[in-house]
C-alpha positions in Angstrom: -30.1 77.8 3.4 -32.9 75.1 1.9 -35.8 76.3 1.0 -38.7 76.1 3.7 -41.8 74.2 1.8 -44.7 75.7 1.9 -47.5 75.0 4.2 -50.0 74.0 1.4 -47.0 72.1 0.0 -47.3 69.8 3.3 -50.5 69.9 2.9 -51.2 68.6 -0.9 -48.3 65.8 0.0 -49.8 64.8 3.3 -53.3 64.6 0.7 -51.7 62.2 -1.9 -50.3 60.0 1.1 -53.8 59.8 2.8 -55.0 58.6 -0.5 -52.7 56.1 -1.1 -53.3 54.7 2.4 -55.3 51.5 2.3 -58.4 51.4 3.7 -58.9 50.2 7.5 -60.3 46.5 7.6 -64.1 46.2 9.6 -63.6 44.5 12.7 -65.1 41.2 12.6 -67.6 40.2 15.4 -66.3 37.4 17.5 -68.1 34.5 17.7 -68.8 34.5 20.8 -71.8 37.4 20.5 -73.7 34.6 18.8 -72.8 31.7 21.2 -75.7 31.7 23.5 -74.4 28.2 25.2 -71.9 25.9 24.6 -71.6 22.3 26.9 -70.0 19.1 26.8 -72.4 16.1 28.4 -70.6 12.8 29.4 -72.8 10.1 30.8 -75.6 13.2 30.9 -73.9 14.9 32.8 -73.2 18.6 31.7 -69.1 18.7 32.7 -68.1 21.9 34.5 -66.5 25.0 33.0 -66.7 26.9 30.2 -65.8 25.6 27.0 -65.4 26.9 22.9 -66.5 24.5 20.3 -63.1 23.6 19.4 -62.2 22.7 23.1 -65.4 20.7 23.8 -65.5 18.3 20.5 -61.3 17.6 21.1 -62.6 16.9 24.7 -65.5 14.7 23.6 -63.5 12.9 21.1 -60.4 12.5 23.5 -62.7 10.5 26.3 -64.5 8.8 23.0 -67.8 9.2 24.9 -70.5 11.9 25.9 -71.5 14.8 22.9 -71.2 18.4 22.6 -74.6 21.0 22.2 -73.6 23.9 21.0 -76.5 26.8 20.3 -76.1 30.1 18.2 -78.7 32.6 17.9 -79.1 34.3 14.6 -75.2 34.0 13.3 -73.8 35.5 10.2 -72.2 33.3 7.2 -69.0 34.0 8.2 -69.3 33.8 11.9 -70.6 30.1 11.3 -67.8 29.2 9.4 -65.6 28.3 12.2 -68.2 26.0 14.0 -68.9 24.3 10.4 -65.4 23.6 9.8 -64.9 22.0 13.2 -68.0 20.1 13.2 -68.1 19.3 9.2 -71.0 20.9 8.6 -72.0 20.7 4.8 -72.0 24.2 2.8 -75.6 23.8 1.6 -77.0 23.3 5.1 -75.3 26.3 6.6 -76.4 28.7 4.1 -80.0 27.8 5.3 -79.3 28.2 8.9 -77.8 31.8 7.9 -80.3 33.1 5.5 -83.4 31.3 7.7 -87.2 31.6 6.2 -86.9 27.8 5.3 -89.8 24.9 5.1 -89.8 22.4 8.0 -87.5 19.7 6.5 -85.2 16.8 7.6 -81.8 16.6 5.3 -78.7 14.4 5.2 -75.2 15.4 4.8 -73.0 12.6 4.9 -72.5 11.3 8.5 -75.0 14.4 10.1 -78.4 15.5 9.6 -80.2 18.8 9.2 -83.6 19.4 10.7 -85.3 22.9 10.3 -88.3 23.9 12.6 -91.1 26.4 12.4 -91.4 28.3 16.0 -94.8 30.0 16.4 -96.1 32.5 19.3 -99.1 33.4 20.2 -98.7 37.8 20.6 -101.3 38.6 23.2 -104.2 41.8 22.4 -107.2 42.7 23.5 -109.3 41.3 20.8 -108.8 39.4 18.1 -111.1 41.9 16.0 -108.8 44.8 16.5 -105.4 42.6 17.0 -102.8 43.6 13.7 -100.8 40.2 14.2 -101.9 36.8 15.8 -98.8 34.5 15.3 -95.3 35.4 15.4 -92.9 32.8 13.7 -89.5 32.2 13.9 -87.1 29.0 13.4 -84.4 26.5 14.9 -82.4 24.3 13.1 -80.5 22.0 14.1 -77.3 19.9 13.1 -77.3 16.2 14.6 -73.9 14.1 14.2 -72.3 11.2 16.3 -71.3 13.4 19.4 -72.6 16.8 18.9 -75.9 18.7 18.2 -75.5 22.3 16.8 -78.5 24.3 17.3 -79.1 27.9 15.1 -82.0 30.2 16.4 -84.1 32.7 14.7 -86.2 34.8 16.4 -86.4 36.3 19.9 -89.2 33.8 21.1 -87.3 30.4 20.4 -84.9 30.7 23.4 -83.5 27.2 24.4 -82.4 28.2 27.8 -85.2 26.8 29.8 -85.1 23.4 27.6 -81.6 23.1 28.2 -81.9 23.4 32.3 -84.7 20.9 32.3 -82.6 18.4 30.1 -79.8 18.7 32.6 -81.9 18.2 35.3 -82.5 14.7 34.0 -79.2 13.0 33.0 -81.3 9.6 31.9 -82.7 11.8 28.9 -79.5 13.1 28.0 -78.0 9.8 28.2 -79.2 8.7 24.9 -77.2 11.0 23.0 -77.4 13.9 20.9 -80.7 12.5 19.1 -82.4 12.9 22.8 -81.7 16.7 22.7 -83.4 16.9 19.1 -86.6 15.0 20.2 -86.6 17.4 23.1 -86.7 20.2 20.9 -89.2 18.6 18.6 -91.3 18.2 21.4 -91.1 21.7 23.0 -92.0 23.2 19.6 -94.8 21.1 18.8 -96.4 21.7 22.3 -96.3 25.6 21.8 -98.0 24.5 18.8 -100.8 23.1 21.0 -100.7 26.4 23.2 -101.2 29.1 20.3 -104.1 26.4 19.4 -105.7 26.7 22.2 -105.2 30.3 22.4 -106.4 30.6 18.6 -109.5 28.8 19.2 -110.5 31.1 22.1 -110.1 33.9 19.1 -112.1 31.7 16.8 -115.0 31.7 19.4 -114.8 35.1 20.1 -115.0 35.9 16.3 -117.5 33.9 15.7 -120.2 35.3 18.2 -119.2 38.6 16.6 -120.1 37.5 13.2 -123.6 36.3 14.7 -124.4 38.8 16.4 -126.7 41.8 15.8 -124.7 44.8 14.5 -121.3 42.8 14.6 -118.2 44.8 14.7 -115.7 42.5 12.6 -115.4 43.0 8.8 -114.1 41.3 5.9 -110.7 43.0 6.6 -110.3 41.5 9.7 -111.7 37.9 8.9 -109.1 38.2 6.1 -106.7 38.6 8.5 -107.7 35.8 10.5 -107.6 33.6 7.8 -103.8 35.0 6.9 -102.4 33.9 10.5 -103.9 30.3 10.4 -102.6 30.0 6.7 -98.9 31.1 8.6 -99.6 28.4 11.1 -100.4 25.8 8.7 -97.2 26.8 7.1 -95.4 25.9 10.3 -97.2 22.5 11.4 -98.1 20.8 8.2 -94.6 20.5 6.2 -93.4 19.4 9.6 -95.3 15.6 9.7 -92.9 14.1 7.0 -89.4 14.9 8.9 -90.8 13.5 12.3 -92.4 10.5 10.7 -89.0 10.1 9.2 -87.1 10.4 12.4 -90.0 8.1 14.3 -89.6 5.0 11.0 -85.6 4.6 11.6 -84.4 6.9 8.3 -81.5 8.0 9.7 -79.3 5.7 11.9 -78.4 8.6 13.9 -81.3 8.0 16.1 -80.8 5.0 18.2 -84.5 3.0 18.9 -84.6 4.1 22.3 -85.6 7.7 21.4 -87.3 6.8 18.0 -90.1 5.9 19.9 -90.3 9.2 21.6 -90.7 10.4 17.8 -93.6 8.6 17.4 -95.3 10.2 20.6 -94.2 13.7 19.2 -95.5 12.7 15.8 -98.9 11.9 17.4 -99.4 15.4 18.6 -98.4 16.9 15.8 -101.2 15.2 14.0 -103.4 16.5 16.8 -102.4 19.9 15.9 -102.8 19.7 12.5 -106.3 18.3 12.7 -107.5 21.8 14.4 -105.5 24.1 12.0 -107.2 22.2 9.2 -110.6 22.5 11.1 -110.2 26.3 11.8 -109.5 27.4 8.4 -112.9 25.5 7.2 -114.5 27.4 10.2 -113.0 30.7 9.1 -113.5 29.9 6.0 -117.3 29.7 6.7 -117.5 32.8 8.8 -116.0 34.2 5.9 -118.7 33.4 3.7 -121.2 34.3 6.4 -119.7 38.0 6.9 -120.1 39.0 3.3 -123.3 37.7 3.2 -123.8 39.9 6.5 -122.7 42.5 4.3 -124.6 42.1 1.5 -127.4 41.8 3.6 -127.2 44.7 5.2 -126.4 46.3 1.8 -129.9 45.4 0.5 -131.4 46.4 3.9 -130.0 49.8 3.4 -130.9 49.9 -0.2 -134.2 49.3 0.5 -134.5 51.8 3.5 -133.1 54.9 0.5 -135.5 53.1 -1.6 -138.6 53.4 0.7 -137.7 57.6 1.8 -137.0 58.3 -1.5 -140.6 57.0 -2.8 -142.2 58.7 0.5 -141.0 61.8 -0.8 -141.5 61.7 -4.2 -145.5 62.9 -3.7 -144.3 66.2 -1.9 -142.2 66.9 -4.7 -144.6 66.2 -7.0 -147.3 68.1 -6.1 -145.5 71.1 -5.1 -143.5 70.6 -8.5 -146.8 71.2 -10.4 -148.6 73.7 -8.1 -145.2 75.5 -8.6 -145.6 76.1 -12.2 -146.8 79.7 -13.7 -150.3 79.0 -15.3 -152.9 81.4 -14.4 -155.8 78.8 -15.3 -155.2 75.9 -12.5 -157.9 74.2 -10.4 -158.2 75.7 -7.0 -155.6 77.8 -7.2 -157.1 81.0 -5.4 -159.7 79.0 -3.5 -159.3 79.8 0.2 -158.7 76.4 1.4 -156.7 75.2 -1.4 -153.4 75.2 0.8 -154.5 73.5 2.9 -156.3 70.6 2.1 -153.4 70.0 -0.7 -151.1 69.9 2.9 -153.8 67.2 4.1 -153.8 65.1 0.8 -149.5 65.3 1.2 -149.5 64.3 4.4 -152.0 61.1 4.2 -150.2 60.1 1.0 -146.9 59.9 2.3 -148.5 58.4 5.7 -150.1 55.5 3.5 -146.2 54.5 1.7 -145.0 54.8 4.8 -147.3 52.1 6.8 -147.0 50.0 3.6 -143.1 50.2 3.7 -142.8 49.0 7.4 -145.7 46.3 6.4 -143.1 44.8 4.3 -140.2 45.4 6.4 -138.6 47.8 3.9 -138.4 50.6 6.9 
């Protein structure tokens, strides 16, 4: 009869095959989860059904008309890699869109161009001299070729979705191609631009009675902070003339002169904007300036308050210091109104440094 092996026999073998058993692969996120939207346009007309990038561009190419907008919203490298191959997205430009936290710029690659964009948003509080953040960022880029326009989103606040209905709603925009969608995009961004502008100067204003005004509440800290979220700002807007002057002069052939005027008129605001960021930073910079001088002053005033009490009762301490000494032999010292004409002289002494203190404004 064969032996029966042991239970921690079964046990050690069942061990050493566990260990030899290779390790169970991650299951890889479709790419789908990052597809927020993905339309083919003929004529600008968005055609019906739902489509995958590969089915739309063969679709596209097949009727040799219309152009395909696909968005993502904060995809991985390798999730990306799919749509880059079909589109022929160059390697250098898709790492940017994956690892985000680029400079506005325009880029060519080949037959396509890449355009990065600074999204800003204005975060709502009750006062700009308690808020903690002012202007939240984020980005979209986008990829522009002869029939398609890849967008890729960073941030919760750059949604497309509204852009994209009010595109389809007018076919005559989309007719121009894919370079119409980017102008569209250009222009949303650069008008939320004007809106955190408007909002910001409301802050400015704000600030800027509080500065002025008698026993202000804001401090350095907070003016510091003030100048850190237009400095963000002006990180977003300025970088961002060159690529649009670029797109509005003809650099890229990509952009047919029907909407490279409408790059001009985007340009034009853009300038607007810039001209207030510029403006507020000299203003906060001057309010700056005009808190710690606040500061100072009310430093000095201070000083000069501890200055003034500490004068006023140096003559108590003084003449109680010397009557308080042991010498049997001192002028009036057991005279019966001693006390209290040395109470009297006290008291008119410190009453004179204290009318000539608040004569000079020192109290």
């Amino acid at each position: 009869m064969p032996a029966i092996p042991s239970l921690g026999g079964l046990r050690g073998r069942g061990n050493r095959a566990g260990n030899r058993a290779a390790p169970i692969p991650p299951i890889p996120v479709p790419l789908s989860a990052y597809v927020v939207d993905c339309g083919v346009y003929v004529d600008g007309i968005r055609l019906p059904g739902r489509w995958t990038h590969i089915d739309a561009v063969a679709e596209v190419r097949r009727r040799g008309e219309g152009f395909v907008w696909i968005g993502l919203h904060e995809p991985d490298a390798e999730q990306i890699q799919g749509v880059a191959e079909t589109f022929g997205l160059h390697e250098l430009a898709v790492e940017d869109a994956v690892t985000a936290h680029q400079r506005p710029k325009l880029e060519r690659y080949d037959d396509n161009l890449f355009m990065v964009l600074k999204t800003v948003r204005y975060v709502e509080h009750e006062s700009p001299t308690t808020a903690n953040e002012i202007v939240e960022t984020g980005e979209i880029m986008a990829f522009l070729g002869v029939d398609y326009v890849v967008t890729v989103r960073h941030g919760k606040h750059s949604a497309l979705h509204e852009l994209r209905n009010e595109l389809e709603r007018s076919p005559d925009r989309l007719k121009a191609g894919p370079a119409a969608v980017l102008h569209a995009i250009a222009d949303h961004v650069v008008d939320s631009y004007l809106a955190v502008t408007d909002a910001f100067e409301n802050d400015i204003d704000e600030i800027e009675k509080a500065v002025f005004a008698p026993r202000s509440p804001v401090s350095a800290e907070q003016m510091y902070l003030m100048k850190r979220e237009i400095l963000e700002l002006r990180r977003s807007v300025m970088p961002l003339a060159n690529p649009l002057r670029r797109l509005a002069e003809g650099g890229s052939p990509l952009v047919p002169d029907t909407v490279r005027s409408y790059f001009r008129d985007v340009d034009d605001h853009l300038t607007t904007v810039s001209e207030r960021v510029t403006s507020f930073d000299e203003l906060l910079t001057t309010l700056v300036d005009a808190t710690l001088a606040k500061i100072s002053l009310q430093q000095n005033t201070d000083m000069r308050k501890i200055t003034s009490w500490a004068a006023i009762l140096a003559v108590p301490t003084m003449v109680v210091g010397v009557y308080g000494m042991n010498f049997d032999n001192m002028p009036e010292l057991r005279w019966r109104f001693g006390y209290p004409l040395v109470m009297v002289v006290i008291f008119l002494a410190c009453l004179v440094l204290y009318r000539i203190f608040r004569k000079n404004q020192w109290l």
